[in-house]
N, C-alpha and C positions, 0 to 999 in steps of 0.2 A: 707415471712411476714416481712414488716421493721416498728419495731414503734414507733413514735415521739412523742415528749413532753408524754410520758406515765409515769406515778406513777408506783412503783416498786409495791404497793401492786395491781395495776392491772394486772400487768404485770404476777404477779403472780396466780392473781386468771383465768388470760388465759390461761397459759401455764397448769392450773390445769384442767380445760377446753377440751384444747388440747387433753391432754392422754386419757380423757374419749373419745375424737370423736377417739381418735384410733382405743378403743378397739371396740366401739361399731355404731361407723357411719363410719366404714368404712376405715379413712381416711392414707394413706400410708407415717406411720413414717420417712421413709428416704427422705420423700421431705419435710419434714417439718424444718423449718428453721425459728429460730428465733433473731434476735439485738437487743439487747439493746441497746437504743441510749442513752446512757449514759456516764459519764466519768468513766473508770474504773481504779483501785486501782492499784499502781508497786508493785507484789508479786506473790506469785507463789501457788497456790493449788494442795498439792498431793490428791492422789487417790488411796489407795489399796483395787481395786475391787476383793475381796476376793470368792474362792469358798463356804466358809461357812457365810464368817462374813467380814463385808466391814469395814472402816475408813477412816479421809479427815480431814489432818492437811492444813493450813495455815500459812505463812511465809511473813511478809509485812512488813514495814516501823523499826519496831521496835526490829527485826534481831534476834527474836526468834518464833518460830513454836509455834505452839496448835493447838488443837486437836479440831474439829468443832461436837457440838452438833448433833446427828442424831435424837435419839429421846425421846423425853421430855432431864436427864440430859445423858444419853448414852451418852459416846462418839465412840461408835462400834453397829452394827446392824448387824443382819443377813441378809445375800444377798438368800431372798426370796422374790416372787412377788406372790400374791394372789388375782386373778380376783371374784368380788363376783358375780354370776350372779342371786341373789338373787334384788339387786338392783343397777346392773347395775356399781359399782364401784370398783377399784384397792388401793391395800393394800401392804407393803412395811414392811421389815422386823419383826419384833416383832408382830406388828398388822396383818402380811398377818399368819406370823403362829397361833396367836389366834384365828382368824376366821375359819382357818383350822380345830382347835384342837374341838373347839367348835362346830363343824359341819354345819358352812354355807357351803351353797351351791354353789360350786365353781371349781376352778382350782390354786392347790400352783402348783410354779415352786421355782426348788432351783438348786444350783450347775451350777449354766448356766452357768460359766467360764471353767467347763469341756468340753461343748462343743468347743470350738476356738478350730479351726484346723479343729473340725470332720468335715464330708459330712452333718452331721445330723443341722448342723448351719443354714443353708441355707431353710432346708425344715419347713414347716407349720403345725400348730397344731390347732385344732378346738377350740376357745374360745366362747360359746355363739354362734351366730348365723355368725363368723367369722374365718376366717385363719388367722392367724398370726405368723410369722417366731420367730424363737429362736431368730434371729440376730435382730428384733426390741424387743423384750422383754428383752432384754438386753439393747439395747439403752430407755427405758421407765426406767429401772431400774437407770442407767444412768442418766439421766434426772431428778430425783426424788432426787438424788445426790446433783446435780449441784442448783436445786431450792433450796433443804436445804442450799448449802454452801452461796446462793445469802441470801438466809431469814437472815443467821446468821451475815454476814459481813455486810449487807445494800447497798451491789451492786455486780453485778457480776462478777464471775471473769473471765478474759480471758488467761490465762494460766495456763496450769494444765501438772503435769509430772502423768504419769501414771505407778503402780509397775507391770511387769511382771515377771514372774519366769526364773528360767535359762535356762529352756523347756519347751515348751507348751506342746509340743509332744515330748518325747524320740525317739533318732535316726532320725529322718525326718526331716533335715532341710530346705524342700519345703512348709511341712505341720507344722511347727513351725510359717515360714516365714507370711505364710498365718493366723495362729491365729493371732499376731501382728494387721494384717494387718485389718483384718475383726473388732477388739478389735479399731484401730486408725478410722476408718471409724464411728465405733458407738459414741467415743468420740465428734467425728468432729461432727455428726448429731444434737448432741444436743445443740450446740452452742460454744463450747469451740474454738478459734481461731490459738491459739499455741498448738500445743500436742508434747511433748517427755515421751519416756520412759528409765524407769531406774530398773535395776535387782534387785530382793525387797531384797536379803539379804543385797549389797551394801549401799539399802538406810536404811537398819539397823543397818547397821556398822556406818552410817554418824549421826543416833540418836544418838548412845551407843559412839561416838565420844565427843558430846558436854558435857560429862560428868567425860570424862579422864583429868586426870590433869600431864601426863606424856606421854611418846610414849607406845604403846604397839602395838601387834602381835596379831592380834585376829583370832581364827577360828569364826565365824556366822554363828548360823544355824538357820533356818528360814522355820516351819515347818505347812504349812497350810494344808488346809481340801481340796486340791487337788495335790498337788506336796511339796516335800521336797528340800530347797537351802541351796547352803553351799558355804562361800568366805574365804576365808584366806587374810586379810587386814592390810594394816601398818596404824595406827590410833594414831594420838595424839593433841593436842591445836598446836605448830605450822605448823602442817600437812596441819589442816581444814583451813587454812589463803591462799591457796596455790588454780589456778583456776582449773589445771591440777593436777586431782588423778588418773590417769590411773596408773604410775607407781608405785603406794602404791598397787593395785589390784595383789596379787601375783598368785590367782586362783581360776575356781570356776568351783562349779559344781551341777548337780542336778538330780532329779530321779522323775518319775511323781507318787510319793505313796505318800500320805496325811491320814490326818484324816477320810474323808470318804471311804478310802480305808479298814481301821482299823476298821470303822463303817459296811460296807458289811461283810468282816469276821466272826464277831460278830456274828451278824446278820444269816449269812449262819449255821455260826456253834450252835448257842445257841438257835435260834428262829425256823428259817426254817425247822428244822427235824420235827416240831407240823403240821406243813402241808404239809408233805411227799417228803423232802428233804434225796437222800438216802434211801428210805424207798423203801425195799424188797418187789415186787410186788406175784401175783402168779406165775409167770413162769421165779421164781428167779432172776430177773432183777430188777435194780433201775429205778424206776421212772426219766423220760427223767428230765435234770437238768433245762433247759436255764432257764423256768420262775420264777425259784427260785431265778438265778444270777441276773436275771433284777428285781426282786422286791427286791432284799435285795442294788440295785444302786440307788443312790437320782434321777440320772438324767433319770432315764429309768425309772423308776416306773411309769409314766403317761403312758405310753405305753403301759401297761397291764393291762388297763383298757379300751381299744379300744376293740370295736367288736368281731374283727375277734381274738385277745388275748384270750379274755376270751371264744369263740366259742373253739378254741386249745384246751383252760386248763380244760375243761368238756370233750373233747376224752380222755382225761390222763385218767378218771374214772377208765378204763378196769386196769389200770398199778396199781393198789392198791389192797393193802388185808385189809384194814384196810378202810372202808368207809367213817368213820369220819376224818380224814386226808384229804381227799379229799373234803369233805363238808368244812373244814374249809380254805381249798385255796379259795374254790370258794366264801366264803362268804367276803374274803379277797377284792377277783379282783371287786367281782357286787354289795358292800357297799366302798369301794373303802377305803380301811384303810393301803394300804402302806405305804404312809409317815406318818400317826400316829405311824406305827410300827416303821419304821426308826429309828421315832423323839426317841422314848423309850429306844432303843437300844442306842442311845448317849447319852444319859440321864444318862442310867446305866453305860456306862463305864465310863464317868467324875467322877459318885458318886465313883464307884470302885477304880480308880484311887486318888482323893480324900479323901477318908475317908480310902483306903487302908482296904479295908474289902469286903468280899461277899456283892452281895445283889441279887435282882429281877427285870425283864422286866416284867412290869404291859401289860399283853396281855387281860386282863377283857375287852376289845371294842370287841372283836371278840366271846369271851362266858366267861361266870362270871366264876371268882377267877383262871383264865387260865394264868399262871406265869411261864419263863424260869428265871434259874438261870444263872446266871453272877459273877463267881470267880474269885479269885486271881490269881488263879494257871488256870485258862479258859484262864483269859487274856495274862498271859505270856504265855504258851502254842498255843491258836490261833495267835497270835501278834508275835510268833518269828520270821519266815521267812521274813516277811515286816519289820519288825524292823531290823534286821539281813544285809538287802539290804540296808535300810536305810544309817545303821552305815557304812556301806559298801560304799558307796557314800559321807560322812562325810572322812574319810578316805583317798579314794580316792582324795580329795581337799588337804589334808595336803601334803601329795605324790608328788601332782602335782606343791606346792608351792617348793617344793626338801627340807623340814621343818623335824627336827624330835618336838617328842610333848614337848621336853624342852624347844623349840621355843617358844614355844606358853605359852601367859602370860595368856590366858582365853577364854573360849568357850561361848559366848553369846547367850541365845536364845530369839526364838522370834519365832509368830504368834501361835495360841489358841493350837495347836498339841501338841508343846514340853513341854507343861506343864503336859503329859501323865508320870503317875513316871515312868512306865514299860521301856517305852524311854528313859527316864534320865539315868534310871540306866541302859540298856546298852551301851548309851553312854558315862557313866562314868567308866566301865569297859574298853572298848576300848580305852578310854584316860583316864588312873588309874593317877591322879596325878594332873592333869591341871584341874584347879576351873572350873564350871559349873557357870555363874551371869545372873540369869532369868532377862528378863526386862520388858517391857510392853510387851505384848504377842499381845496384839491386835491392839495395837496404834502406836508401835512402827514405821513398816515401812510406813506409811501416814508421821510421822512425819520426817522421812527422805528423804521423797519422797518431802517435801515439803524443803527442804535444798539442793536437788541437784542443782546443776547449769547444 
């Protein structure tokens, strides 16, 4: 589609247009291609398409970054996408989890940057009276993106660097390669004409740069809601003047455990035993696990809401002594309340972490006054071992810079995770000495992303 002499707010209300013939006439995302025939702006739009929570700074004429509105003053949004098939329309962060929460009639997707790399990218999901792949619901997500970043500036933009982690995938650098790839494809589909990418602790270090007033040695860590990154970086005002930083990059490294890692945990261990997680059947066996792991995962929990899922999880019957446990999975999969659970279970552990006190997972959706507890000593105790590896991959990066921690003038972090105190504090033990300087946790790498060269 090429189109001329067009006003930006039509241009807009097509492309708005557009997404609904996706979902619901049909129409196949990856040939859809749109131009702006317009003159566009010299500057760069980052893009950290987050597995929790997205952001999209801007960098143009006047040689400092900001942070682009998502929704109303947000400047971060949840990377959820919510099909209403009540009336036929798509809903985008904030709003797709409201309609969730409030029980329209629908399908949330969330965590979709988990999938890049898997086999599962590729395959179709039933929306409404349609198929449609993971790999175009991320480019609609995508797209929804790039209209806001067009609404806010007054024209669109045609280069954007995109944050990737330091692994898609752990160990596979076939099926790394290939998340990239499939991630540069959805970029390209939606109209963007340059795309690079940049490794999102780097473009954290390139924020938490503009703000040094001397050289320093940083370790960054940079802990999202699908993988954890870590750079050991030489950063200071005459560094950033310079076009070539490769040799400031002294190492880096990453581990694919985030926040929703932290969230299934949780989840397995404080929620899932109400519905016969571990639970001793008669003939002294646990009840088979799988459908517990995938409904306590963001990305999978759709999945156990198919047919043949919930057909499975009704054989389980026989594996209980306890009837009501089973009653209450089943009423979990065929009213469809996994990601309300999820959502509760993150809920509780921010307030935990946050207020640093016990509290409760509100389970009242599935039978009144029905509450798992969530403590102090739950969270350090579930959270070690992934925290443990964590730190263990932090680590690991100083090691590899050949650094001891005297080196190092400060550990900056960044992305919505490492504001987890339980984290802080083991990774303030492991480096007893060297200041912790929280920064923007959720803007941070957009705005560096949007500073790389």
């Amino acid at each position: 589609m090429i189109w001329q002499g067009l006003q930006w707010q039509n241009a807009r209300s097509f492309m708005a247009c557009a997404l609904r013939c996706l979902l619901f006439n049909g129409s196949d995302f990856l040939t859809l291609r749109i131009h702006f025939m317009t003159s566009y702006p010299a500057g760069t739009l980052g893009i950290d398409f987050g597995t929790s929570n997205s952001a999209m700074a801007w960098l143009g004429h006047e040689g400092s970054a900001r942070l682009i509105p998502l929704e109303g003053d947000a400047l971060a949004m949840p990377t959820a996408v919510f099909y209403n098939l009540e009336d036929s329309s798509t809903h985008f962060g904030r709003d797709a989890l409201r309609h969730y929460l409030e029980g329209t009639e629908g399908r949330l997707m969330r965590s979709l940057k988990s999938l890049l790399g898997s086999p599962l990218l590729l395959e179709t999901t039933q929306i409404g009276h349609q198929q449609i792949s993971f790999q175009d619901i991320i480019a609609t997500f995508l797209a929804t993106l790039r209209e806001r970043a067009t609404q806010s500036l007054g024209t669109a933009p045609r280069r954007v660097v995109m944050g990737r982690p330091v692994h898609f995938v752990d160990d596979d650098p076939e099926r790394d390669a290939l998340a990239e790839a499939s991630l540069r494809q959805a970029v390209q589909s939606v109209g963007f004409e340059e795309v690079s990418f940049q490794l999102e602790p780097i473009a954290a270090a390139l924020d938490y740069e503009q703000r040094l007033t001397q050289e320093s040695t940083v370790l960054v860590v940079d802990l999202g809601g699908g993988t954890s990154d870590f750079t050991v970086v030489r950063l200071g005002p005459e560094r950033m003047q310079r076009n070539d930083r490769s040799a400031d990059i002294l190492a880096t490294t990453g581990v694919h455990i985030g926040g929703t890692d932290y969230d299934r945990q949780l989840n397995l261990a404080q929620v899932m035993p109400l519905l016969g997680y571990k639970h001793i059947g008669p003939e002294q066996r646990e009840v088979p696990s799988r459908v517990f792991f995938d409904l306590a995962t963001w990305h999978l929990i759709h999945w156990q809401y198919q047919p043949k899922a919930i057909a499975h999880a009704k054989t389980l019957r026989t594996n209980y002594s306890e009837p009501r446990l089973h009653e209450r999975l089943m009423q979990v999969l065929t009213e469809r309340h996994g990601h309300h659970m999820a959502h509760e279970v993150e809920q509780a552990k921010i307030r935990c972490s946050v207020e640093n006190a016990d509290t409760g997972i509100d389970l009242s959706v599935i039978e009144g006054r029905l509450q798992a507890g969530l403590g102090v000593a739950d969270m350090q105790a579930q959270l070690h071992d992934l925290l443990s590896r964590t730190v263990a991959c932090a680590r690991e990066c100083v090691q590899r810079a050949g650094l001891t921690d005297a080196s190092l003038d400060a550990i900056y972090l960044t992305g919505g995770s490492s504001a987890l105190r339980t984290f802080q504090q083991a990774l303030q033990a492991e480096f007893e000495g060297v200041k912790l300087i929280e920064g923007d946790l959720f803007g941070g790498v957009a705005l560096g992303l949007a500073y790389s060269r």
